[in-house]
C-alpha positions as CSV (number, residue, x, y, z in Angstrom):
1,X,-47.5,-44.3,-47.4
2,X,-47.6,-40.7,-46.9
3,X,-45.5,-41.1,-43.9
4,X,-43.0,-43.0,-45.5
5,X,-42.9,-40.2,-48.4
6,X,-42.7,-37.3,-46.4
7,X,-39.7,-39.0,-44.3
8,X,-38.1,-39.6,-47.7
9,X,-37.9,-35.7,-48.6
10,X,-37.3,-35.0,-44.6
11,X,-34.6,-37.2,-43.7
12,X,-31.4,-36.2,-45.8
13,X,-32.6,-32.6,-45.8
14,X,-32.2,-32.6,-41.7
15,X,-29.1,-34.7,-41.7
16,X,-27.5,-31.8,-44.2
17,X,-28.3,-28.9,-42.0
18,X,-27.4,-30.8,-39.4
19,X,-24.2,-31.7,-40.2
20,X,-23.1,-28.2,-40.8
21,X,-23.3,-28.0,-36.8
22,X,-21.7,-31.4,-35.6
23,X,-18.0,-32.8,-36.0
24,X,-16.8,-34.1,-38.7
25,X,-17.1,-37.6,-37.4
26,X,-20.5,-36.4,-36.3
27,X,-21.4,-35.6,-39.7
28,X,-20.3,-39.0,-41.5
29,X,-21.6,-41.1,-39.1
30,X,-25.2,-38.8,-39.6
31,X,-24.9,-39.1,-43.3
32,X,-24.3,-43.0,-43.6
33,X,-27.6,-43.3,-41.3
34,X,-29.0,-40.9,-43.4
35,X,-28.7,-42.6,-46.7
36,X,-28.9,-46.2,-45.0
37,X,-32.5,-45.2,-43.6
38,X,-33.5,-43.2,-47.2
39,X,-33.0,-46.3,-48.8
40,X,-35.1,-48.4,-46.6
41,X,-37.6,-46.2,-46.5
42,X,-37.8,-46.2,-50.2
43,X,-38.1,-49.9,-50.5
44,X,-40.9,-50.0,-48.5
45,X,-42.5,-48.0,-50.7
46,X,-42.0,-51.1,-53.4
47,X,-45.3,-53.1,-52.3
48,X,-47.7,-50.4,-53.1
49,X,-46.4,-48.8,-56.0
50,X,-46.2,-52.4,-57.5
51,X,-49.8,-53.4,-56.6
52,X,-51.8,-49.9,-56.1
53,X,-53.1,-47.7,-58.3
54,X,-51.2,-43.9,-58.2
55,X,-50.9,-42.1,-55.4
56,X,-51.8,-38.6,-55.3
57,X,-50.1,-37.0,-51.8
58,X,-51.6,-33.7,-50.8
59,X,-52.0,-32.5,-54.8
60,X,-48.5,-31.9,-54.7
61,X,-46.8,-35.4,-54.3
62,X,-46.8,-38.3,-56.1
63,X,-45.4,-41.8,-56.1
64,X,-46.0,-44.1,-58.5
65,X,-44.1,-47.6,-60.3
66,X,-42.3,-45.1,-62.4
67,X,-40.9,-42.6,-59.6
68,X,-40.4,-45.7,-57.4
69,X,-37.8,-47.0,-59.7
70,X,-35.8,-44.2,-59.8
71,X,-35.8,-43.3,-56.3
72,X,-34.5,-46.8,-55.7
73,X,-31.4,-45.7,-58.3
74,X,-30.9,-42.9,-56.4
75,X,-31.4,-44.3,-52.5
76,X,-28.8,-47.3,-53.3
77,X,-26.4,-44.6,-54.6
78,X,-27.1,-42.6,-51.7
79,X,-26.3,-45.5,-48.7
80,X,-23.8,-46.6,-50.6
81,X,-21.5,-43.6,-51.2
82,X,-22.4,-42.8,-47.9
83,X,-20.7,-45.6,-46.2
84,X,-17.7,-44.8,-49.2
85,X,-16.9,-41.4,-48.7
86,X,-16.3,-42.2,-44.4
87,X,-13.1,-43.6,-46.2
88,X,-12.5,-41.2,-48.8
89,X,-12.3,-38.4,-46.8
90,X,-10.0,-40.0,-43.8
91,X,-7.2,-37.4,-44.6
92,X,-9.4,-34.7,-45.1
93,X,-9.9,-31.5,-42.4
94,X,-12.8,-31.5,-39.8
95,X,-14.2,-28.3,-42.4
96,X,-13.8,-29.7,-45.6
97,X,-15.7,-32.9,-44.6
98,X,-19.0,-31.1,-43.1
99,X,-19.3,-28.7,-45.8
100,X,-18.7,-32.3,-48.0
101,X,-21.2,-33.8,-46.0
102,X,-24.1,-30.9,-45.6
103,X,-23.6,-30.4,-49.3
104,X,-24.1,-34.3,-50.2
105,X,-26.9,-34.8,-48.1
106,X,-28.7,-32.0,-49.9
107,X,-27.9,-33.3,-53.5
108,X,-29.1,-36.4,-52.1
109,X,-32.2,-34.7,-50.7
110,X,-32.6,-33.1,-54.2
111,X,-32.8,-35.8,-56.3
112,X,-35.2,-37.9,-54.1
113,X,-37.8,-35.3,-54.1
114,X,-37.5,-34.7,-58.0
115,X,-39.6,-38.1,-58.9
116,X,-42.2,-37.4,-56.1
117,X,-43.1,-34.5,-57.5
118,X,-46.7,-34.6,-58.5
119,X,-46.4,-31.6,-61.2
120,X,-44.2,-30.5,-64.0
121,X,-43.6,-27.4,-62.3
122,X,-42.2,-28.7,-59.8
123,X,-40.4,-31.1,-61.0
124,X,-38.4,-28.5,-62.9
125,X,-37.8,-26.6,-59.4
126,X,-36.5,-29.9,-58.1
127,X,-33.7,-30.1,-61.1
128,X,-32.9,-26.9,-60.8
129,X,-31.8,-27.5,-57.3
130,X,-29.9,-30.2,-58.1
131,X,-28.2,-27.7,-60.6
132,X,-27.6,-25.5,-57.8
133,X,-26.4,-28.1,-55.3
134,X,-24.1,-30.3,-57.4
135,X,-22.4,-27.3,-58.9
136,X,-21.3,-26.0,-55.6
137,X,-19.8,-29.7,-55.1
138,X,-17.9,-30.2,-58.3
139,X,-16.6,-26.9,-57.1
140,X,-15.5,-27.8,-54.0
141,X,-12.6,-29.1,-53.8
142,X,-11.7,-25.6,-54.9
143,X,-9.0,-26.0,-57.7
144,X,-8.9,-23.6,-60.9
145,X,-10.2,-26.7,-62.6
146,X,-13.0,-27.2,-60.7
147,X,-14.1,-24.1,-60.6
148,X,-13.9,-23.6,-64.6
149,X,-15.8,-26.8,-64.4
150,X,-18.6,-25.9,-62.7
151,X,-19.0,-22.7,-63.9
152,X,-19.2,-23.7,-67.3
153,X,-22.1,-26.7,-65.6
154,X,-24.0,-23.9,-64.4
155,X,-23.9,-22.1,-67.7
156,X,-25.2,-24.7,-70.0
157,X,-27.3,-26.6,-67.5
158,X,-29.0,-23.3,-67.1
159,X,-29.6,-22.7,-70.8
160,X,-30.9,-26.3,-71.1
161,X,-33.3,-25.4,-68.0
162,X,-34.8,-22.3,-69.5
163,X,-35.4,-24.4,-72.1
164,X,-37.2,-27.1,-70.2
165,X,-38.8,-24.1,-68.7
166,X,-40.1,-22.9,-71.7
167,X,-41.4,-26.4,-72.5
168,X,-43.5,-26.3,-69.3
169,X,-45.0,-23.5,-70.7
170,X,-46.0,-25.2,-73.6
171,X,-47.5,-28.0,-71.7
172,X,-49.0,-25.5,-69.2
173,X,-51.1,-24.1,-72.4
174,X,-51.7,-26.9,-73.6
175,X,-53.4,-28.1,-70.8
176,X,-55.1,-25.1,-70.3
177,X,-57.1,-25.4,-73.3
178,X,-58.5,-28.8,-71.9
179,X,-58.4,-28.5,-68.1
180,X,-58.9,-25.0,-67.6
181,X,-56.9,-21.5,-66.8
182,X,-56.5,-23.1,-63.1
183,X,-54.6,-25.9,-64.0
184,X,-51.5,-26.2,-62.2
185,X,-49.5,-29.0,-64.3
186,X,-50.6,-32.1,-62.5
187,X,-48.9,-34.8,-65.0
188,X,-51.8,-37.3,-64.6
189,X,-54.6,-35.5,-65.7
190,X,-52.3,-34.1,-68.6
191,X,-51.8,-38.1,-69.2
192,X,-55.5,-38.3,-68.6
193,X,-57.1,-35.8,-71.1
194,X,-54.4,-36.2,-73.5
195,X,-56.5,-37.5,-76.7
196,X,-58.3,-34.0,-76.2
197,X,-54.8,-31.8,-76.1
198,X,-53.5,-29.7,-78.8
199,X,-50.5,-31.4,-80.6
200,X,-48.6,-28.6,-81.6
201,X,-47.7,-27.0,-78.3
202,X,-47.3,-31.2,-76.7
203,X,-44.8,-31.2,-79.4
204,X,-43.0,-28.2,-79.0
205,X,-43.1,-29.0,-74.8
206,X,-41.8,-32.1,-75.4
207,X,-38.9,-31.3,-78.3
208,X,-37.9,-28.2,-75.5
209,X,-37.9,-30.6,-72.6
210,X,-35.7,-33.5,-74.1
211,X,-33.2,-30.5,-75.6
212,X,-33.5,-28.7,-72.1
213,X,-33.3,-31.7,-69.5
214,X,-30.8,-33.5,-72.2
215,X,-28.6,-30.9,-70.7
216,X,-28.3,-32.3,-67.6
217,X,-28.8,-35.7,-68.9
218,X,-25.9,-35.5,-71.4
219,X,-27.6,-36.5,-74.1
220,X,-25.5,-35.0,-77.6
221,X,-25.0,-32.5,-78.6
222,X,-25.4,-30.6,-74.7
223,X,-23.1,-33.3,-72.9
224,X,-20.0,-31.0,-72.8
225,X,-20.0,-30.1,-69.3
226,X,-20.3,-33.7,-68.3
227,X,-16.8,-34.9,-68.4
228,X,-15.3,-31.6,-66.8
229,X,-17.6,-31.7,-64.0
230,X,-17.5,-35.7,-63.3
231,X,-13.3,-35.3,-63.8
232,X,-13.3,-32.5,-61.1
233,X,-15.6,-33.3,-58.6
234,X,-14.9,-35.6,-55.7
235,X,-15.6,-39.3,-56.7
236,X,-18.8,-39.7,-54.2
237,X,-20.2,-36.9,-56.0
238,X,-19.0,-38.0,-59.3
239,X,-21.2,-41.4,-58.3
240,X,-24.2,-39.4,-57.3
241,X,-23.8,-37.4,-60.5
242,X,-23.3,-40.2,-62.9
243,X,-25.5,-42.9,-61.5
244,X,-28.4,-40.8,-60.3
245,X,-28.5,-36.9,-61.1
246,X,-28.7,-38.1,-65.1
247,X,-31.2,-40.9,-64.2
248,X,-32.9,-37.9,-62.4
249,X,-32.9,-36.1,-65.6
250,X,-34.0,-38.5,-67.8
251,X,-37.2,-39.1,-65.7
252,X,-38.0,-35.5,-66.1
253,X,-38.0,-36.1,-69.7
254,X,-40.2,-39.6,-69.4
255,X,-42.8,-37.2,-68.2
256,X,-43.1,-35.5,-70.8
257,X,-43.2,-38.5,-73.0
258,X,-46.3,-39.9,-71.4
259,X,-48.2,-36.8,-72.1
260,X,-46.7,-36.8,-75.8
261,X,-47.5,-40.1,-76.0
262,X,-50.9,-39.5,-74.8
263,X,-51.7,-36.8,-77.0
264,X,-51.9,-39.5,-80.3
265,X,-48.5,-38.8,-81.4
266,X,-46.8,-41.1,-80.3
267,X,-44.6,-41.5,-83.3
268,X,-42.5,-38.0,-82.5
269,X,-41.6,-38.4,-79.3
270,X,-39.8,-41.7,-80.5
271,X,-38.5,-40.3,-83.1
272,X,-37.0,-37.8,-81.3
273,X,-35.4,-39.9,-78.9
274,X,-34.2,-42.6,-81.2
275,X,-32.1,-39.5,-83.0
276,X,-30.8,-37.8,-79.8
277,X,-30.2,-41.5,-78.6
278,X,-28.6,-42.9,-81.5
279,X,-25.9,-39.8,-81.5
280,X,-25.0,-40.1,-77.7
281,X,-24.4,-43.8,-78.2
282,X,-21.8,-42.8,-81.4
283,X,-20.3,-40.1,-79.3
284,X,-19.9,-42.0,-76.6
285,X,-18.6,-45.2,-78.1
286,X,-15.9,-43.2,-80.1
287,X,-14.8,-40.7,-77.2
288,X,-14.0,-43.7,-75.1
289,X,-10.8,-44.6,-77.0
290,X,-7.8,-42.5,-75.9
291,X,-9.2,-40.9,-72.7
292,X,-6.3,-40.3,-70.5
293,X,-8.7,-39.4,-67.1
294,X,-9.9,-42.4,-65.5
295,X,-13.0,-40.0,-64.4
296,X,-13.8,-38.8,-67.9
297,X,-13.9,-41.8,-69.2
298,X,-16.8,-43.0,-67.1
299,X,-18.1,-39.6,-67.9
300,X,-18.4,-40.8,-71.3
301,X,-19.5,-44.0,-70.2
302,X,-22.0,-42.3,-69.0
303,X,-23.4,-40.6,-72.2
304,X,-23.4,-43.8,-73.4
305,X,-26.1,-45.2,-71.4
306,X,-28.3,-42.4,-71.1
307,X,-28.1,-42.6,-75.2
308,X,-28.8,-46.8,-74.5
309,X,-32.2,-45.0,-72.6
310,X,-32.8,-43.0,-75.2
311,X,-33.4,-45.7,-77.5
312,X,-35.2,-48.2,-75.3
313,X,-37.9,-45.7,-74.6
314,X,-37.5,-44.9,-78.4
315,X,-38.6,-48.8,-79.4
316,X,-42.1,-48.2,-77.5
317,X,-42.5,-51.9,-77.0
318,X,-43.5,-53.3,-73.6
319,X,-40.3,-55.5,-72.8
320,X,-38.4,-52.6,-73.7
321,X,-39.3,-50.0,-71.6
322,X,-39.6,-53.1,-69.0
323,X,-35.8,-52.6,-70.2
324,X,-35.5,-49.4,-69.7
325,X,-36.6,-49.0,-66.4
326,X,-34.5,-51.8,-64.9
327,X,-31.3,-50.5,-67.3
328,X,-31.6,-47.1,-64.6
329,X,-31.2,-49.3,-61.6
330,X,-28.7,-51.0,-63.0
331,X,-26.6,-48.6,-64.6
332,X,-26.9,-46.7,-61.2
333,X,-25.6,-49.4,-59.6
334,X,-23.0,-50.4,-61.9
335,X,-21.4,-46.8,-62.6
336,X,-21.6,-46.1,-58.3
337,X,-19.1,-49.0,-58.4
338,X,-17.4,-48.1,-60.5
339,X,-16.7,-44.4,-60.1
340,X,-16.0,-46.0,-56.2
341,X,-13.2,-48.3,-57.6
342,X,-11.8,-45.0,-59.7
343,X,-11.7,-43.2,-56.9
344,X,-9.7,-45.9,-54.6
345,X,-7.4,-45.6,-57.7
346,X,-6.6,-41.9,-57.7
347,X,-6.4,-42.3,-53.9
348,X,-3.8,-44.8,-54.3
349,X,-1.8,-43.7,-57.0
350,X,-2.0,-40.1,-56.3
351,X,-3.5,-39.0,-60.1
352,X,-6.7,-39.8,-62.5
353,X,-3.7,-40.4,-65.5
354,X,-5.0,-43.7,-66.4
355,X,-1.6,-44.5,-68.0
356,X,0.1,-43.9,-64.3
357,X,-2.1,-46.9,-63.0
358,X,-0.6,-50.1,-63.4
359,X,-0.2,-53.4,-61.4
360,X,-3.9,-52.6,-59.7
361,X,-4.4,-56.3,-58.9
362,X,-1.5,-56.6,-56.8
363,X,-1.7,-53.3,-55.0
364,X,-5.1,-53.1,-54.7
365,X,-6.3,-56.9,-53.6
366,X,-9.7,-56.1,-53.4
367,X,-10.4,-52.9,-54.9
368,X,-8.7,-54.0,-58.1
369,X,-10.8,-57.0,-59.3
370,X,-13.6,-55.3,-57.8
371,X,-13.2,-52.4,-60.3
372,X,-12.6,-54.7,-63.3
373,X,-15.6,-56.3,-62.4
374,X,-17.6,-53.1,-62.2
375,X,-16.6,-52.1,-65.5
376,X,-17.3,-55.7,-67.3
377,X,-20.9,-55.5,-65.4
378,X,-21.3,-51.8,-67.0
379,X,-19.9,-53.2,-70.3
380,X,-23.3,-55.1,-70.6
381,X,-21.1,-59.1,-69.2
382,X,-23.9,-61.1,-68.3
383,X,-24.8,-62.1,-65.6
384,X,-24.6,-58.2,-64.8
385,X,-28.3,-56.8,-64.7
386,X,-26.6,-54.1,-67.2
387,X,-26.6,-57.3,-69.8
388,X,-30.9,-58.3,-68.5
389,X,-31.8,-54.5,-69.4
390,X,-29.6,-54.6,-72.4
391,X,-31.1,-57.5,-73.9
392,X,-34.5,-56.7,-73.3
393,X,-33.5,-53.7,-75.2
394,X,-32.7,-55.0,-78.2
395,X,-35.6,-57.8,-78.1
396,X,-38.0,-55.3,-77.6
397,X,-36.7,-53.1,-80.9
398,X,-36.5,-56.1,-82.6
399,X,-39.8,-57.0,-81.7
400,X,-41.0,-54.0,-82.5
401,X,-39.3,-54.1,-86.2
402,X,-36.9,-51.9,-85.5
403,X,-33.9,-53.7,-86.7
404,X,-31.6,-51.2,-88.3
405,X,-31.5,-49.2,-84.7
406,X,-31.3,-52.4,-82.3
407,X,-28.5,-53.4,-84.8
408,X,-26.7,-50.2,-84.5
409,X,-27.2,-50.2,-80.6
410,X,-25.4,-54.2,-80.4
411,X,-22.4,-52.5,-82.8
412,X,-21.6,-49.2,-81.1
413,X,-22.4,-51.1,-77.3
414,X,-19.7,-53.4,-78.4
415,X,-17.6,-50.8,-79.5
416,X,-17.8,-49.0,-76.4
417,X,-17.1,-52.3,-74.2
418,X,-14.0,-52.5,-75.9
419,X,-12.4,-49.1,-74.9
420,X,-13.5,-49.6,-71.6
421,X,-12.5,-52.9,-71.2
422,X,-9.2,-51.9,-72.9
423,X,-8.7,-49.2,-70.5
424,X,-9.7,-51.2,-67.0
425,X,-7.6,-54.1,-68.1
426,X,-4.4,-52.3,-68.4
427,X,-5.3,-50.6,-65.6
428,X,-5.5,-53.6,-63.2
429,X,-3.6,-56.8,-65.3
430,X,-1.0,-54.9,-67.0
431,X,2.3,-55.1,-64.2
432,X,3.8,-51.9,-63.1
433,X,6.8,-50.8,-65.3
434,X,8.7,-50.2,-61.7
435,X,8.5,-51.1,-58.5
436,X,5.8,-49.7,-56.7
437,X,6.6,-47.0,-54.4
438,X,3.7,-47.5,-52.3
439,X,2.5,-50.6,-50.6
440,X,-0.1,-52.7,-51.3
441,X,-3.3,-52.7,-49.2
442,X,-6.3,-51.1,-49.4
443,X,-6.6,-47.5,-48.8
444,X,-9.8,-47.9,-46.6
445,X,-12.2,-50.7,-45.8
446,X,-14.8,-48.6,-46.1
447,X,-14.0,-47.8,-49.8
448,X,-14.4,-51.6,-50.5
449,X,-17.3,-52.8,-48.4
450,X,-20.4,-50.7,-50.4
451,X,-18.0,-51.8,-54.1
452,X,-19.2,-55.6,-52.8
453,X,-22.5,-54.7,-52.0
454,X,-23.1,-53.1,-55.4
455,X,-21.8,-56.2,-57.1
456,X,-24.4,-58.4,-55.3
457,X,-27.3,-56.4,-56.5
458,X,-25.8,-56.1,-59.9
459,X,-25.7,-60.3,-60.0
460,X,-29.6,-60.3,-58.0
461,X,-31.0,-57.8,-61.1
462,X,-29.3,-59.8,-63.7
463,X,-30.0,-63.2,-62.2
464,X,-33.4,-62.8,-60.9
465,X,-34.8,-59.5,-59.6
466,X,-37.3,-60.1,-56.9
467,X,-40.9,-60.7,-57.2
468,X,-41.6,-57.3,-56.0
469,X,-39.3,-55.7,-58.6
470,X,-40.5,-57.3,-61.1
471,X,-43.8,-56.4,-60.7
472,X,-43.1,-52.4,-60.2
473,X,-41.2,-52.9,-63.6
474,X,-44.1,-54.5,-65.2
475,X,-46.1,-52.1,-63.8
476,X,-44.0,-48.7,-64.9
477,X,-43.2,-50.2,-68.1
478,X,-47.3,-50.3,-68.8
479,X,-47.6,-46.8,-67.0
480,X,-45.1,-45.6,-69.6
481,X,-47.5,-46.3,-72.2
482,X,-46.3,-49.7,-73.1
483,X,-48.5,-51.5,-76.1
């Protein structure tokens, strides 16, 4: 197993540097091996993290049900966008696409060491490299807009790290106290000794961790950057951003909550999320409506599920966090497709101005039921495995007693699956107002090949995830503190 982890963090990092050396065709074909071998190499980690007790690699790495999940987010988004971006950049210069491709294989890099990290020092030295990495790719394309747009990322994600930083702090001297001068933030024994911690400072860490990593995760009121940044970067990276970078995020913060949780108070911690939660979901069900960007409205889609997170985790119960952790694969899943069919959009119209796009299904065969479908499975359409998560959601708050906040998450879900679905279906049924000027056919096969391979695994996870899955979601759910 500590092979297989070590290849994990090795793999992308090589392919990056070395695509910065090899032709452009070079460097595609490197990165779609790249992410295609990441991926494997992280579902063979499934067996053990669903069976074994934690793994402790070196004192420095970890890999558990809870990390597992989210590196499976992150290494289907990975292979996936991979194999997408070969076609997205067809008309773009040899230079362009192995900076493109050096710089995505080291976001990718970033975000799959983040959940193996076995402390929370590291951990926040593995977001803040994803800070660092992403912002010089929403930059890239090397517009006025994009720059403005990741300057003002770096700007508040870097507020909301210091914050998280500060946090760590808190947690280190809490720790302290227990474990000795010597600790070094291991997040088991924190979990371990956390009847015996001070709650004050686990409070404070954990109140400075969800504002600080709620930066990056867009939770409300520090989402702003979110929609510039996932408007003006290129749509693979807008995919990585969305489906994994948040996910990323959020995990950070999930960290924290087991030591909170540990500590006795459990009843903070969810209160806290439930409120940050609750206002993300209102945000992001209102902001929906009237969006003009095709890009920035999955942006906001976006807030809207990290908020759904939020809330699960917030309910406590063990069907809901069960929820919770299949709702990050899914979403991943689900918003990679659909920022994929977006981007075939733009490609083929020539803009992100939603009301441009019309007559999708006959210009677009494939792409253009593909993206409709996308955004119905993200909508929460059964038998999408956005709709399993969702509903184990709500059954766990209810479950719980929690029946004024599952009712408001049904209300403002359905809200925000009518402005979406709104939006796609003009975009794909409504008929062009004038003949098209472009003819119909796909822009690239390889734009539409990974869009049918998400849709699968959205159908498997709502359907019925396998054995193996199930069990590592059973198994994080209870490591999450499930009662």
């Amino acid at each position: 197993m500590i092979a297989v982890v070590l290849a994990v963090l090795i793999l992308p990092l090589a392919a990056g540097l070395a695509c910065l050396a090899v032709p452009a065709r070079a460097a595609a074909a490197l990165t779609v091996t790249s992410g295609v071998a990441s991926f494997a190499l992280v579902l063979a980690l499934v067996p053990e993290a669903a069976h074994g007790d934690l793994s402790y690699l070196s004192g420095y790495l970890r890999a558990d049900a809870v990390s597992v999940i989210f590196l499976l987010a992150t290494g289907f988004l990975y292979a996936a966008v991979a194999v997408y971006a070969v076609g997205y950049l067809k008309h773009r210069d040899a230079r362009y696409a192995r900076r493109f491709h050096a710089g995505f294989n080291a976001f990718a890099w970033a975000m799959l060491a983040a959940p193996l990290m076995g402390s929370l020092a590291l951990l926040w030295i593995a977001v803040e490299v994803t800070t660092i990495i992403s912002a010089l790719l929403v930059a890239i394309e090397d517009t006025d807009g994009a720059a403005e747009a990741a300057w003002k990322y770096v700007l508040i994600a870097s507020a909301g790290l210091g914050l998280a930083l500060l946090g760590t702090v808190f947690a280190y001297y809490a720790g302290a106290q227990v474990l000795g001068e010597h600790f070094n933030l291991a997040v088991q024994p924190l979990i371990q000794a956390g009847s015996r911690l001070p709650r004050t400072p686990v409070r404070l860490a954990f109140g400075l961790a969800v504002l600080g990593y709620g930066t990056k995760v867009g939770l409300f009121p520090v989402h702003t950057w979110l929609p510039d940044a996932h408007s003006e970067a290129p749509t693979p990276v807008s995919a990585l951003l969305s489906g994994s970078l948040l996910a990323v995020s959020f995990y950070a913060i999930l960290r924290f909550y087991q030591v909170a949780a540990a500590s006795g108070g459990g009843g903070f911690p969810r209160d806290t999320l439930l409120a940050f939660g609750v206002a993300s979901l209102l945000l992001a069900s209102l902001y929906v409506f009237g969006q003009r960007d095709v890009k920035r409205l999955l942006a906001y889609s976006s807030v809207e599920h990290m908020g759904i997170l939020a809330i699960g985790v917030s309910f406590g119960a063990p069907v809901a966090l069960a929820g919770v952790l299949l709702h990050v694969m899914a979403h991943a899943v689900a918003k990679g497709n659909a920022f994929m069919g977006a981007g075939v959009f733009t490609v083929k119209y020539g803009t992100k101005r939603m009301p441009a796009m019309r007559g999708g299904m006959s210009l677009l065969p494939w792409s253009g039921p593909l993206f409709l479908l996308a955004i119905f499975a993200l909508s929460g359409l059964p038998p999408s495995g956005v709709f399993r998560s969702e509903f184990q959601i709500v059954a766990g708050g209810l479950g719980d007693g929690s029946y004024a906040a599952a009712a408001v998450l049904v209300v403002l879900v359905t809200v925000a699956f009518a402005g979406l679905a709104t939006a796609a279906t003009r975009m794909v049924l409504t008929p062009a107002p004038e003949p098209a000027k472009t003819a119909a056919g796909e822009p690239s096969t390889w734009m539409v090949v990974p869009a049918v391979a998400g849709l699968a695994v959205l159908a498997l996870l709502g359907l019925h995830p396998p054995g193996e899955l199930a069990d590592l979601i059973t198994r994080g759910a209870a490591q999450l503190g499930a009662r």
